[in-house]
N, C-alpha and C positions, 0 to 999 in steps of 0.2 A: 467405465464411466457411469453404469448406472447405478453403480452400487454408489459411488461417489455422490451421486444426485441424490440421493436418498438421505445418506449424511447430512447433505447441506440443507435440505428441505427447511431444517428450521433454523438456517441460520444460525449457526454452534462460534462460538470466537474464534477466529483463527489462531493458531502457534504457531509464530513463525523463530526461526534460531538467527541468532544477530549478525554471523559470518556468511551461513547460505543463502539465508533469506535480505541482505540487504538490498535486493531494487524492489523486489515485491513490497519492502517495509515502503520504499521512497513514494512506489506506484500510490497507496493507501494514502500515505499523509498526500502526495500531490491532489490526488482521487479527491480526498475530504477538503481541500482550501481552493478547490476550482469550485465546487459546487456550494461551499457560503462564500465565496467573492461573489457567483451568478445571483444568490439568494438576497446578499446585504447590497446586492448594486453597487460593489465594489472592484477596486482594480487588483487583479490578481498579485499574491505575494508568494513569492515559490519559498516555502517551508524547509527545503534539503540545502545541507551547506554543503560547501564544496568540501572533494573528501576524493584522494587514490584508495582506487581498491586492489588488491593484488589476493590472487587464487592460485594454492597450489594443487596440483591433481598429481 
């Protein structure tokens, strides 16, 4: 973990992959349209459409 923290220090763009990474992608866009709905004093609009996901391991 601290070598990770060291990474992130300045903030590098994440890569995320479209099949593993989709809630972290969902968390981000939710993450960024809660925080300009609070900024524009606006009423939140949830950005992820609905969507199954199916994983095979």
């Amino acid at each position: 973990m601290a070598m990770q923290a060291v990474g992130l220090a300045d903030d590098p763009p994440l890569m995320l992959i479209d099949d593993a990474d989709t809630q972290a992608k969902w968390y981000y866009r939710l993450k960024k349209e809660w925080a300009a709905s609070r900024a524009e004093g606006r009423a939140f609009v949830n950005p992820v459409k609905e969507r199954v996901l199916r994983w095979r391991s």
